[in-house]
C-alpha positions as CSV (number, residue, x, y, z in Angstrom):
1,X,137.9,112.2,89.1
2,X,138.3,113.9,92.5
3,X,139.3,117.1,92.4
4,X,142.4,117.8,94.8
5,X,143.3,121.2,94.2
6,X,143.2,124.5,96.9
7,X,142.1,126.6,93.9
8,X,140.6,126.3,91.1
9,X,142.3,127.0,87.8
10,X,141.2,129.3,85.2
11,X,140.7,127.7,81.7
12,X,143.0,130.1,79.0
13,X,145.0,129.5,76.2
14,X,148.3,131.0,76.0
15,X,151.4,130.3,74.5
16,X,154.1,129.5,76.6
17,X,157.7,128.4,76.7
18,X,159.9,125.8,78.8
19,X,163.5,126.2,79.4
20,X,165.7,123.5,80.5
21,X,169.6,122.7,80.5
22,X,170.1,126.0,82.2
23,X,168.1,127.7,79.3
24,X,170.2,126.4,76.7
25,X,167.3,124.0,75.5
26,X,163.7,125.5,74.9
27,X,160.2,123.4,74.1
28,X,157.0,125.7,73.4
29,X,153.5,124.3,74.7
30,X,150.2,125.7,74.9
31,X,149.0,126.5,78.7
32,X,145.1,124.7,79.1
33,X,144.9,126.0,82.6
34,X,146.5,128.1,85.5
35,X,146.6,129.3,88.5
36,X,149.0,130.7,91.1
37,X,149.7,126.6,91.8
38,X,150.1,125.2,89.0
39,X,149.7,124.9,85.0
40,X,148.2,122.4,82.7
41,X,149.9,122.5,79.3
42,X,149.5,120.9,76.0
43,X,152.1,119.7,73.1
44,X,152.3,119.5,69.1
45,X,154.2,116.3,69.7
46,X,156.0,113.6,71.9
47,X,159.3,114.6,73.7
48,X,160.8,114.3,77.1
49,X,161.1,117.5,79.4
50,X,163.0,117.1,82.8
51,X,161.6,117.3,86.0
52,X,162.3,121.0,86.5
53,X,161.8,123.4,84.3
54,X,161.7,127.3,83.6
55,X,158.3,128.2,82.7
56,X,158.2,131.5,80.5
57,X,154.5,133.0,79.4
58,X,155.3,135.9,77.3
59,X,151.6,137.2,76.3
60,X,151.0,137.7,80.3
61,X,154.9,138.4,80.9
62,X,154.9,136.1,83.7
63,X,157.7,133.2,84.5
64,X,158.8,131.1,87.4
65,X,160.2,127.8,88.3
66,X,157.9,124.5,87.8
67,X,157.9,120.7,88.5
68,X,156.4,118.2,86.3
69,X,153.5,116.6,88.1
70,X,152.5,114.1,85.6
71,X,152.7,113.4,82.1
72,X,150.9,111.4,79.4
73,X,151.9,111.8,75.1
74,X,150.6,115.1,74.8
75,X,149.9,116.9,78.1
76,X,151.1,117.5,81.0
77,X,150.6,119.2,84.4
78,X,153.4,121.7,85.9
79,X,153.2,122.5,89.7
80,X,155.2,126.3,90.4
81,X,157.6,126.2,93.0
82,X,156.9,129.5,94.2
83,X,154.0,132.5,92.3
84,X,154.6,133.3,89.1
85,X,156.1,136.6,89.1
86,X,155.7,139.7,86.7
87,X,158.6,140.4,84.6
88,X,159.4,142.9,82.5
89,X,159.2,141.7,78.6
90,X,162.3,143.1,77.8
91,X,164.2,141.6,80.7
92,X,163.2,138.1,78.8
93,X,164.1,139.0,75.3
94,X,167.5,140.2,76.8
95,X,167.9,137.3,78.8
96,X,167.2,135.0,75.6
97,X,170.1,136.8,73.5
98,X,172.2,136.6,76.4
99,X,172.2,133.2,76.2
100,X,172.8,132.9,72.7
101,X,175.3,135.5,72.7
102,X,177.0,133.3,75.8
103,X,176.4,130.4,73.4
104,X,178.2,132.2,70.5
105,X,181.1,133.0,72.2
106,X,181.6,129.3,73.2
107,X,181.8,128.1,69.9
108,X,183.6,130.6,68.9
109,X,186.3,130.2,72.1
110,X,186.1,126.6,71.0
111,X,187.2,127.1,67.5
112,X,190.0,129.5,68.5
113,X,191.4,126.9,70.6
114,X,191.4,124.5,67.9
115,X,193.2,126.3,65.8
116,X,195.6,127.7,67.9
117,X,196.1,123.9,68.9
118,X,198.1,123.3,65.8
């Protein structure tokens, strides 16, 4: 196989997390390889991702925006729209209950309305 990339990746294994559906949705995977480019990530099992994807490594505190390059059953390569950038870890854990306090209140706005509807 030729190799077509500007840098070469360095091989790590880290546990990492895509976010999809505007975060509501959330698949962990296991990064192989990475560099400032791009990502090659493994799965426990078969599932569709989207195209685009939020890409979230919590050990290095480092997330971005990604693009799935290709895919076979249990790998795939991810191609970052821009570098990774540095986050704060607690600027992710608050984002995350954010979204599940957002999430929350839906339901609960949805139930109101329901019985109020009566």
């Amino acid at each position: 196989m030729v190799e077509r990339r500007r840098v070469q990746r360095e091989p790590v294994y880290y546990g990492a997390t895509l976010a999809y559906n505007t975060r509501a949705s959330t698949t962990t995977c296991i990064v192989k390889n990475l560099n400032e480019y791009g990502a090659k990530i493994q799965f426990s099992g078969t599932f569709t991702i989207p195209d685009e994807v939020d890409f979230v490594v919590d050990r290095k505190h480092l997330s971005g925006k990604a693009h799935l390059v290709w895919r076979d059953e249990t790998a795939a390569g991810l191609m970052f729209n821009a570098p990774l950038q540095q986050e704060d870890p607690a600027s992710i854990d608050w984002q995350r209950r954010l979204q599940a306090a957002e999430r929350t209140n839906q339901q609960l706005r949805a139930r109101i309305e329901r019985l109020t509807s009566d």
